[in-house]
N, CA, C and O of each residue as an XYZ file, in Angstrom:
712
protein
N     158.649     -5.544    133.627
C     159.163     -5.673    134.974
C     158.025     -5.727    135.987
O     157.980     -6.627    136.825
N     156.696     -4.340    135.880
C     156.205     -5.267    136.790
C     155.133     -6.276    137.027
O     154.653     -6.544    138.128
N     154.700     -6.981    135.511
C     154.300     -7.831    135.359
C     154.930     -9.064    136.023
O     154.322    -10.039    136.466
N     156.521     -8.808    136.014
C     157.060    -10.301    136.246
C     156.690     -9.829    137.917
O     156.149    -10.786    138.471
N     156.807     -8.844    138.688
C     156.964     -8.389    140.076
C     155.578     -9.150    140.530
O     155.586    -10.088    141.328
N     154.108     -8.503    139.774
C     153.051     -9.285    140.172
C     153.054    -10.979    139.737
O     152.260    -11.824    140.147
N     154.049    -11.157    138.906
C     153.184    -12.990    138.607
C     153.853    -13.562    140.102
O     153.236    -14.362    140.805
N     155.194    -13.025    140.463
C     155.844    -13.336    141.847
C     154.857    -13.169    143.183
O     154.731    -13.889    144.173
N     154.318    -12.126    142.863
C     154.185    -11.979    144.383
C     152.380    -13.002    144.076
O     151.466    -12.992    144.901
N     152.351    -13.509    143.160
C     150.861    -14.129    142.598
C     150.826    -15.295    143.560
O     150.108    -15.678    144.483
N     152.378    -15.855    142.672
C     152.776    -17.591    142.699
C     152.910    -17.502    144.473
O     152.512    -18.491    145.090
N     153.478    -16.300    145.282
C     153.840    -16.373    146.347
C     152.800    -16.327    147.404
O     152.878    -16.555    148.612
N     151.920    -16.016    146.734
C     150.516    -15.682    148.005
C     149.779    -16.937    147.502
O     148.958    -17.360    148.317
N     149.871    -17.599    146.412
C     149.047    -18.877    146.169
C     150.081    -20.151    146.706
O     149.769    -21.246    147.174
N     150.719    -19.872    146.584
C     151.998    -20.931    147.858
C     151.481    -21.146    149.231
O     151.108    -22.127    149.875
N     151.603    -19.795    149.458
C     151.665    -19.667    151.403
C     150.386    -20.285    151.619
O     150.254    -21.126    152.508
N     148.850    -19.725    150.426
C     147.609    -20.327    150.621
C     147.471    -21.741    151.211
O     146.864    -22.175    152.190
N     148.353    -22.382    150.148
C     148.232    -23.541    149.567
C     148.511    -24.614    151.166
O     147.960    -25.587    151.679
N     149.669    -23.734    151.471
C     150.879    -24.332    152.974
C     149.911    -23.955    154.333
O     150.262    -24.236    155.479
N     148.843    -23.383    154.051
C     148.140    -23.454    155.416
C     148.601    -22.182    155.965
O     148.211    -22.004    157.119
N     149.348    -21.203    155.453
C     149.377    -19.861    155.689
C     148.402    -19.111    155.777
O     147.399    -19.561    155.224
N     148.259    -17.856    156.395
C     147.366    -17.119    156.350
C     147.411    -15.807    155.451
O     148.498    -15.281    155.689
N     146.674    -15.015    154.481
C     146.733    -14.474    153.577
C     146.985    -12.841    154.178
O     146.727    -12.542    155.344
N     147.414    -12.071    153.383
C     147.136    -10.434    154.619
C     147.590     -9.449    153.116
O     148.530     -9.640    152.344
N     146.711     -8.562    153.098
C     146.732     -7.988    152.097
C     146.267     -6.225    152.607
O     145.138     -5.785    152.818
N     147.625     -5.497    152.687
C     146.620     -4.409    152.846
C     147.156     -2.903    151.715
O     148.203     -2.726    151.092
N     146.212     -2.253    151.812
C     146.602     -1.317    150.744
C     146.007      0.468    151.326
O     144.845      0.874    151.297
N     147.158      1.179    151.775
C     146.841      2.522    151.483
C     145.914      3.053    150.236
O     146.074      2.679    149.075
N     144.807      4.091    150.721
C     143.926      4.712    149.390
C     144.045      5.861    149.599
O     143.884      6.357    150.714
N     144.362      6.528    148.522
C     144.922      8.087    148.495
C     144.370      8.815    149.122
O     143.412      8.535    149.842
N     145.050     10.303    148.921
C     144.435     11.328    150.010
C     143.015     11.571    149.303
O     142.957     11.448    148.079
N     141.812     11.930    150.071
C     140.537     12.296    149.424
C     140.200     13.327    149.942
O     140.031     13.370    151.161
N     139.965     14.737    148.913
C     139.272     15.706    149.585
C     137.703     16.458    148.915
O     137.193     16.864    147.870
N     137.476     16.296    150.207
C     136.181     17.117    149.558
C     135.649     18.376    150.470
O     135.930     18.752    151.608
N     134.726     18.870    149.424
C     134.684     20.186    149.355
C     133.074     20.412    149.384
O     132.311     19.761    148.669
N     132.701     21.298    150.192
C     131.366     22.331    150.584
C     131.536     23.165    150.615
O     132.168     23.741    151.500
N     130.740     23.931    149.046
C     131.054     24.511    148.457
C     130.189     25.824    148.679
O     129.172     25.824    147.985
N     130.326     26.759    149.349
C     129.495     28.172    148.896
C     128.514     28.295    150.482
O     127.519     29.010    150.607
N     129.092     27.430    151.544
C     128.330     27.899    153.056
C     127.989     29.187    153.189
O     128.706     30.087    152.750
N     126.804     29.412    153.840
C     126.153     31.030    153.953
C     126.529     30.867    155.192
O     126.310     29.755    155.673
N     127.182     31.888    156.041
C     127.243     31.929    157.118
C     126.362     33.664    157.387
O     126.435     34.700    156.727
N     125.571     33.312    158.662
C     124.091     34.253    158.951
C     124.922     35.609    160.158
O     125.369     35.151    161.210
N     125.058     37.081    159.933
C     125.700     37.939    160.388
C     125.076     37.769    161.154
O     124.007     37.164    161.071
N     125.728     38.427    162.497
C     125.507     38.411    163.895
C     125.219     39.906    164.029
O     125.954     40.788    163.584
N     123.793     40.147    164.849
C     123.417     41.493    165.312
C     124.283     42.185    166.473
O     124.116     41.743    167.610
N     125.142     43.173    166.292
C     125.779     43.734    167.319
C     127.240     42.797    167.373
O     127.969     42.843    168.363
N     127.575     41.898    166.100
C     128.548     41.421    166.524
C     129.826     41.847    166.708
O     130.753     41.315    167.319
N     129.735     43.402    165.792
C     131.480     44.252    166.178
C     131.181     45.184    167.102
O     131.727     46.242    166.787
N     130.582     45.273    168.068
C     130.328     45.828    169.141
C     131.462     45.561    170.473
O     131.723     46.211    171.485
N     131.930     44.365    169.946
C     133.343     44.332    170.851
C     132.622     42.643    171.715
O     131.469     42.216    171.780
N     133.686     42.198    172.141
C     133.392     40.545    173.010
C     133.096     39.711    171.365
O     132.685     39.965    170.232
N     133.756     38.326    172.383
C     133.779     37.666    171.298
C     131.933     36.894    171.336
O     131.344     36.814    172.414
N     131.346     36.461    170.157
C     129.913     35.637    170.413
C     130.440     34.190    169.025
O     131.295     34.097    168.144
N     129.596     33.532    169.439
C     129.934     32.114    168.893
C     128.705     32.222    167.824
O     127.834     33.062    167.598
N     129.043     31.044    167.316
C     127.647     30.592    166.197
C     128.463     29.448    165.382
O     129.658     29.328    165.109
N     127.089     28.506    165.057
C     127.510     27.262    164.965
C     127.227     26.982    162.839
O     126.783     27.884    162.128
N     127.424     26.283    162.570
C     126.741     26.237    161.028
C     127.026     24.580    161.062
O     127.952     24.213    161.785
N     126.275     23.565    160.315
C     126.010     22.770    160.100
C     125.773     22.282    158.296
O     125.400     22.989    157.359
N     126.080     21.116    158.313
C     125.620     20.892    156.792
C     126.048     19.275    156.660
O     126.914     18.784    157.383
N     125.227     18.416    155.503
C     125.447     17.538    155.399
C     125.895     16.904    154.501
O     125.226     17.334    153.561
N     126.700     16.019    154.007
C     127.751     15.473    152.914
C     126.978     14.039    152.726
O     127.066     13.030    153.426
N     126.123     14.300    151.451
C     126.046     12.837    151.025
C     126.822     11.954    149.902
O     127.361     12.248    148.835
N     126.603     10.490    150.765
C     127.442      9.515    149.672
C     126.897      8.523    149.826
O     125.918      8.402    150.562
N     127.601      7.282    148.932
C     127.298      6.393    149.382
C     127.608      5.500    150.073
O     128.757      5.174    149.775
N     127.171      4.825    150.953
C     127.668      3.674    151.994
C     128.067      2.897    151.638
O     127.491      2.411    150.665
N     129.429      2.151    152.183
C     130.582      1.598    151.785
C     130.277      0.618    152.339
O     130.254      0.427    153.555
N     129.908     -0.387    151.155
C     129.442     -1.728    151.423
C     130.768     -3.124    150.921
O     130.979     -3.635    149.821
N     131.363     -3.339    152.147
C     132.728     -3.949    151.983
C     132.102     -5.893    152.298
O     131.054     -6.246    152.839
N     132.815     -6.456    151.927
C     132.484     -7.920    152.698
C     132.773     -8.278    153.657
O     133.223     -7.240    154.140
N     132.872     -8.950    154.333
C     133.281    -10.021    155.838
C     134.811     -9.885    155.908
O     135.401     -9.969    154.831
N     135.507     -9.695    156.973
C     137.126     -9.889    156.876
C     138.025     -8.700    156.499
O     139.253     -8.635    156.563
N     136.989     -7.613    156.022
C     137.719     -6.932    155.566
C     137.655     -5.447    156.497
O     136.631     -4.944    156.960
N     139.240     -4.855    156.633
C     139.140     -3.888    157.927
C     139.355     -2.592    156.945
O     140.001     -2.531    155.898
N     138.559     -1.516    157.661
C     138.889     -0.300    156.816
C     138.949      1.035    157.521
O     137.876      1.315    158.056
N     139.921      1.957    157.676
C     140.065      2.978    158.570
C     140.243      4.308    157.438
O     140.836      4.343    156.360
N     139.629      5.143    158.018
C     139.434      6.696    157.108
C     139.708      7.831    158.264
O     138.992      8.338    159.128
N     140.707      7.945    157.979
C     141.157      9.147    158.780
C     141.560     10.576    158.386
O     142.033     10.800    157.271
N     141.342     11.704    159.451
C     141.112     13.131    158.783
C     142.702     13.455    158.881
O     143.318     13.242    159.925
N     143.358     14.016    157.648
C     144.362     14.591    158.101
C     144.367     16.604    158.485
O     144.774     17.264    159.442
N     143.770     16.922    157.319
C     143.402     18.462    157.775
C     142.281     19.225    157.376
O     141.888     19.064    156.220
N     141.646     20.086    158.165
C     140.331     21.110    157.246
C     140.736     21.976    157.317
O     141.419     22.393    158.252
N     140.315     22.753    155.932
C     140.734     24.497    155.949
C     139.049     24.648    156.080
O     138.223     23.735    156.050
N     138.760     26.424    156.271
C     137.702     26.905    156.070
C     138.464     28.241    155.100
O     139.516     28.819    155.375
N     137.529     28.495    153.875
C     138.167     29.475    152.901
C     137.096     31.122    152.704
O     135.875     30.973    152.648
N     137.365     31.781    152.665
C     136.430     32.535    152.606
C     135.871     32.830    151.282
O     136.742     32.692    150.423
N     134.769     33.174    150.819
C     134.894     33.234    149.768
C     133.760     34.585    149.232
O     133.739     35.120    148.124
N     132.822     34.901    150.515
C     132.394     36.417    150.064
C     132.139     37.138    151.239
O     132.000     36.521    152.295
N     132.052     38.460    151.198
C     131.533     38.920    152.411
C     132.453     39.463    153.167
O     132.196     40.434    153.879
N     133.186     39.119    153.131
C     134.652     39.161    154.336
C     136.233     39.095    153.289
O     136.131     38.668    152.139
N     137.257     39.433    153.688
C     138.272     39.638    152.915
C     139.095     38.862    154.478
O     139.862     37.989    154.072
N     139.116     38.913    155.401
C     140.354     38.028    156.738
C     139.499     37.914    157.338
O     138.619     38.720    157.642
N     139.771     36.039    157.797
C     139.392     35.641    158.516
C     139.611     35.832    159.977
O     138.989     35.074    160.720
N     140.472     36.811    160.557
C     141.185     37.010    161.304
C     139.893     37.687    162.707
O     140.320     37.795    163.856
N     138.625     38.012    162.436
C     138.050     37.822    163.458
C     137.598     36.149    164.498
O     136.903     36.112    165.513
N     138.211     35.070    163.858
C     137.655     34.314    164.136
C     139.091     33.860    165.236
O     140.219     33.599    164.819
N     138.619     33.864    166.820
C     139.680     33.217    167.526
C     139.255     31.902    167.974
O     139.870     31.502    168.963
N     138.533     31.272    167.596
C     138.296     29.889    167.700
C     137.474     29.160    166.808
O     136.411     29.751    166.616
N     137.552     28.368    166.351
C     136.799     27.060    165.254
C     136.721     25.445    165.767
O     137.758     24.791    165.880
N     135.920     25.097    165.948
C     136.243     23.687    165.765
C     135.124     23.224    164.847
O     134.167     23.902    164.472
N     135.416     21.880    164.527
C     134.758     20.893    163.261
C     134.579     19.793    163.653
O     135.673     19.304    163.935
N     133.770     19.106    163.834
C     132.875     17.805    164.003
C     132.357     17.155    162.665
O     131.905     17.763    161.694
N     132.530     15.662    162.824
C     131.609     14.953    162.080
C     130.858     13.811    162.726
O     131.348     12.956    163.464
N     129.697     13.909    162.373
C     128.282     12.204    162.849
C     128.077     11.893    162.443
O     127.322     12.574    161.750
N     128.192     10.474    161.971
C     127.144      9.871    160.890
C     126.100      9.987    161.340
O     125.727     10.166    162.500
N     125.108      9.795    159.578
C     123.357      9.698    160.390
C     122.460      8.970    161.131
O     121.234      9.018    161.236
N     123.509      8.126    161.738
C     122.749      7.051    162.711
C     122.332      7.635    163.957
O     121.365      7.213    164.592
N     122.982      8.507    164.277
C     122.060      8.825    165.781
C     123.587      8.858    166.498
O     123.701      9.470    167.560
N     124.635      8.261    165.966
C     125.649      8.311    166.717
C     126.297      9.855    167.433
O     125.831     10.952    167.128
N     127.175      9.709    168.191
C     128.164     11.073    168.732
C     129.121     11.479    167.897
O     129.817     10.693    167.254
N     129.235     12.909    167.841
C     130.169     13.495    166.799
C     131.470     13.043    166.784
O     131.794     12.081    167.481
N     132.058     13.473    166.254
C     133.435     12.979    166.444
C     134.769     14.691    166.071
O     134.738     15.394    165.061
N     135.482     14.807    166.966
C     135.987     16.632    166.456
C     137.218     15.801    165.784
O     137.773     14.819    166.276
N     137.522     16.456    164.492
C     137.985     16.339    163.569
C     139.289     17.205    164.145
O     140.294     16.651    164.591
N     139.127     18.563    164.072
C     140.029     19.343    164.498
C     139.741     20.934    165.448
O     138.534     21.176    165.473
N     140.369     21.726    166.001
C     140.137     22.805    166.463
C     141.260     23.683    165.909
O     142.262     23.193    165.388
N     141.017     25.266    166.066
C     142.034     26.204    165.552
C     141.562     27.012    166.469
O     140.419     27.452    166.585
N     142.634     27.216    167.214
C     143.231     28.710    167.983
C     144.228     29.281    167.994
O     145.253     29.144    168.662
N     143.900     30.031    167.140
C     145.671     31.120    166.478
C     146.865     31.614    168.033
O     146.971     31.317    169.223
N     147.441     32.371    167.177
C     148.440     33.050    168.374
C     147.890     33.957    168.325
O     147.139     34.371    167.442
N     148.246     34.477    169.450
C     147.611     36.164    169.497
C     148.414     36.998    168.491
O     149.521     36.804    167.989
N     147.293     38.232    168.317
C     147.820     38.712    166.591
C     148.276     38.068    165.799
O     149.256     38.292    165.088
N     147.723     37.350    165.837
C     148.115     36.109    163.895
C     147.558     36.661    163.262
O     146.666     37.387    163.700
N     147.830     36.567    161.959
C     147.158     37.375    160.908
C     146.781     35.821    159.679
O     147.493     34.905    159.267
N     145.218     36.226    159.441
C     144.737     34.614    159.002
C     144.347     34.762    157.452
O     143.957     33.775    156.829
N     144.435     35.726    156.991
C     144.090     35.935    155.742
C     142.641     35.427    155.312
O     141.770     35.433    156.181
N     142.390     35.075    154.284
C     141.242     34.535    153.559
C     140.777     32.987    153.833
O     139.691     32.484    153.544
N     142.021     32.307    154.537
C     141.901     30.979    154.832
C     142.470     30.174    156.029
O     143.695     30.269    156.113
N     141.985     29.541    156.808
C     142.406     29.145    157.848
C     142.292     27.559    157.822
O     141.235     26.954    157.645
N     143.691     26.902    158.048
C     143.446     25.779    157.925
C     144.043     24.996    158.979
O     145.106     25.549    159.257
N     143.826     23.691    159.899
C     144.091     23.519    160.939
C     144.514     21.847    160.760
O     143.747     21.302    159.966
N     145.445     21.022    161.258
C     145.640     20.288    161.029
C     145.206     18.767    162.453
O     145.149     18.812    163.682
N     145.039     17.867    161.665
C     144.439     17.184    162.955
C     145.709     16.308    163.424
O     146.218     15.355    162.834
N     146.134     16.985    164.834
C     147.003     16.201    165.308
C     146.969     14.514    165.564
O     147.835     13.638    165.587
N     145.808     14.538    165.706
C     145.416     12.924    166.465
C     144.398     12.479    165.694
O     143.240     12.670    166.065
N     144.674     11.835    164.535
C     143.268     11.574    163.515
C     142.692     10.162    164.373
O     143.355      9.142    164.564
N     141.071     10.444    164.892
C     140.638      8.922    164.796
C     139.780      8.461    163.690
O     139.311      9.137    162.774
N     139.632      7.022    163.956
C     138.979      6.373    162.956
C     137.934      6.707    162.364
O     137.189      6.218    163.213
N     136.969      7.289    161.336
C     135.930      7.367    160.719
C     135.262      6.690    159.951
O     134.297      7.107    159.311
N     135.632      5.755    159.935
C     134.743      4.854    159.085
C     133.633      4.898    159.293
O     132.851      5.265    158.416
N     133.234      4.538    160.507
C     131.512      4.532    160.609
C     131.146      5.191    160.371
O     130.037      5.068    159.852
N     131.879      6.834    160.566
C     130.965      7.752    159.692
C     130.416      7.855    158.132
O     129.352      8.187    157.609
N     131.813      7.354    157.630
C     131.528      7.038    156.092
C     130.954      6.552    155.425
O     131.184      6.656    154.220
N     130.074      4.528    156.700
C     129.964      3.867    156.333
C     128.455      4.087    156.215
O     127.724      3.097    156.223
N     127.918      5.362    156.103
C     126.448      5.147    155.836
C     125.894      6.252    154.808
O     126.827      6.597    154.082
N     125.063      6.724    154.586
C     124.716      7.251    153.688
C     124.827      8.801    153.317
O     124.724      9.398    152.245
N     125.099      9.249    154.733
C     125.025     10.986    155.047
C     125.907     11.337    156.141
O     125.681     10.699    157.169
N     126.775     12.111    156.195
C     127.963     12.517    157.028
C     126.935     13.920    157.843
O     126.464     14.529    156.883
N     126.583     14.417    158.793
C     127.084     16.157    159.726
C     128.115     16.432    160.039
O     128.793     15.901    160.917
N     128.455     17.561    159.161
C     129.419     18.387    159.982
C     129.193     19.592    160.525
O     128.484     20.391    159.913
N     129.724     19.904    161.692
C     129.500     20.955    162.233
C     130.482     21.792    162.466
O     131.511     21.264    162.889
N     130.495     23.234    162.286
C     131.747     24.193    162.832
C     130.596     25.026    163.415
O     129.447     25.414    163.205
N     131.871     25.066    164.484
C     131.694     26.158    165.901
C     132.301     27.256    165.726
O     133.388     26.956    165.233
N     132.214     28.559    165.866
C     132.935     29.564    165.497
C     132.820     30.321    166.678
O     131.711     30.264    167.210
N     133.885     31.186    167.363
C     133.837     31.925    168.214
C     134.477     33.419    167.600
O     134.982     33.292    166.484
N     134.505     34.333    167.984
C     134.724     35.590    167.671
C     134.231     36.935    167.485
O     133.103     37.338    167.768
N     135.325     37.686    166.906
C     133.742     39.334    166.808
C     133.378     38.912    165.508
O     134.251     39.165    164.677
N     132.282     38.301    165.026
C     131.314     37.678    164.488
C     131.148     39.149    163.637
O     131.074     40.165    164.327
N     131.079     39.307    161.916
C     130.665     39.955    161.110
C     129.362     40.027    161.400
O     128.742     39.035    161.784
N     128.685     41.475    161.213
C     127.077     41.763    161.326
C     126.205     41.247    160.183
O     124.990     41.059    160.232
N     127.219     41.002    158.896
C     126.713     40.841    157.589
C     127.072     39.506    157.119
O     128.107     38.978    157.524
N     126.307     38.933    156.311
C     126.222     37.240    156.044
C     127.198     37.377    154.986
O     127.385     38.268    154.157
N     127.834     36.162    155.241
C     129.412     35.632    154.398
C     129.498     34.568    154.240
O     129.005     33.807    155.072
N     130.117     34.105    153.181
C     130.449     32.486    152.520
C     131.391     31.851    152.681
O     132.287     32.669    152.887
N     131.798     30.855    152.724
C     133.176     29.802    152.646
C     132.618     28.781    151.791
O     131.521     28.420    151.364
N     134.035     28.416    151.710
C     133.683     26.633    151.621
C     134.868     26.125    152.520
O     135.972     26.616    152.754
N     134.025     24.541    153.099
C     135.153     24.275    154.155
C     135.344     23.141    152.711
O     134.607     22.919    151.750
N     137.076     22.443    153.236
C     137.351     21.210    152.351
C     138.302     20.488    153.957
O     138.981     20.998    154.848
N     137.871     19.170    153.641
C     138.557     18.067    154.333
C     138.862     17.024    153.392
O     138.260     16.391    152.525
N     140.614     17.108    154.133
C     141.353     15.706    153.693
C     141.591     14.843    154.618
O     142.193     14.974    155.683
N     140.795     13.447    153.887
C     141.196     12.324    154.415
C     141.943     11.053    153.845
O     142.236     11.158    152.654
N     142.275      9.979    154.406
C     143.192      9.081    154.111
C     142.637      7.907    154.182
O     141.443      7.852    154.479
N     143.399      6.671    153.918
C     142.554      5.799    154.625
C     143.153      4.366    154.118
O     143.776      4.478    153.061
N     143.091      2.959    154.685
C     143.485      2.164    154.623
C     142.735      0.775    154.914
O     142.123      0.569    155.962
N     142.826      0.052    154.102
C     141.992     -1.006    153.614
C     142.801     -2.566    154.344
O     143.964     -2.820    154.030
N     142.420     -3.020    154.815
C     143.079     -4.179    155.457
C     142.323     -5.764    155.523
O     141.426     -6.178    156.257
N     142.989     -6.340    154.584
C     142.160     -8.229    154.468
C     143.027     -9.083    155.034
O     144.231     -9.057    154.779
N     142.319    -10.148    156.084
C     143.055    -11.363    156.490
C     141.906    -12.293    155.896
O     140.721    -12.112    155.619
N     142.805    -13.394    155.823
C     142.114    -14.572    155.345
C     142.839    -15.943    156.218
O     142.440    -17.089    156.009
């Protein structure tokens, strides 16, 4: 069955070719997540002393650059990041603000992926994960060799150094005219 489904839709796109039609081919590519794995995050002196203090952590995701041909459109978009804890700390629940950025390594401007600001007294457990209401396009970030990301952290900041790993899912969609 869907052998006969593709020889159809074969004969049907080599038709329309044929008639001076224009070709359009596009295809959803699954969810992709990845993962940074084992972040040291550096304790803050005097940070349970009361008031919230910020601190930033950074790190970079290499791949390889997505070398597509002429004609062809491609969009990668974030749907959500968690940050997980993974030593040091048992609730994340000192943290009342996060946000997450990504730049490619061109020199370009970040781009915020997402932010998290709980309700008051939320209780956040070991993992906090935030969803991106308004995904924009990333490709360019993708499209080169090395991604930055950055999280911003605000809160009463642990005195003692602790780990995560953040993971982001993205999506993305592939689009050819001819």
């Amino acid at each position: 069955m869907r052998t006969t489904a593709f020889v159809s839709l074969l004969v049907s796109t080599l038709a329309a070719a044929a008639s001076g039609c224009g070709i359009s081919v596009e295809a959803d590519v699954p969810d992709v997540q990845v993962t940074q794995r084992g972040l040291t995050f550096s304790g803050v002196a005097g940070g349970s002393l009361g008031g919230d203090m910020s601190m930033a952590r950074s790190y970079s995701q290499d791949h390889d650059k997505l070398d597509f041909p002429e004609g062809l459109e491609s969009e990668v978009k974030t749907l959500s990041v968690s940050l997980r804890a993974t030593g040091g700390v048992d609730d994340l629940a000192f943290i009342h603000y996060m946000r997450i950025t990504m730049a490619p390594d061109d020199g370009s401007a970040a781009t915020e992926l997402g932010v998290y600001e709980p309700a008051r007294d939320a209780a956040a457990g070991k993992e906090i994960s935030l969803t991106t209401l308004n995904p924009v396009n990333l490709f360019d970030a993708w499209n080169t060799d090395k991604a930055k990301f950055t999280l911003e952290i605000v809160g009463a900041l642990p005195e003692h150094d602790w780990t995560g790993d953040v993971t982001a899912h993205f999506s993305g969609k592939i689009k050819y005219k001819y």
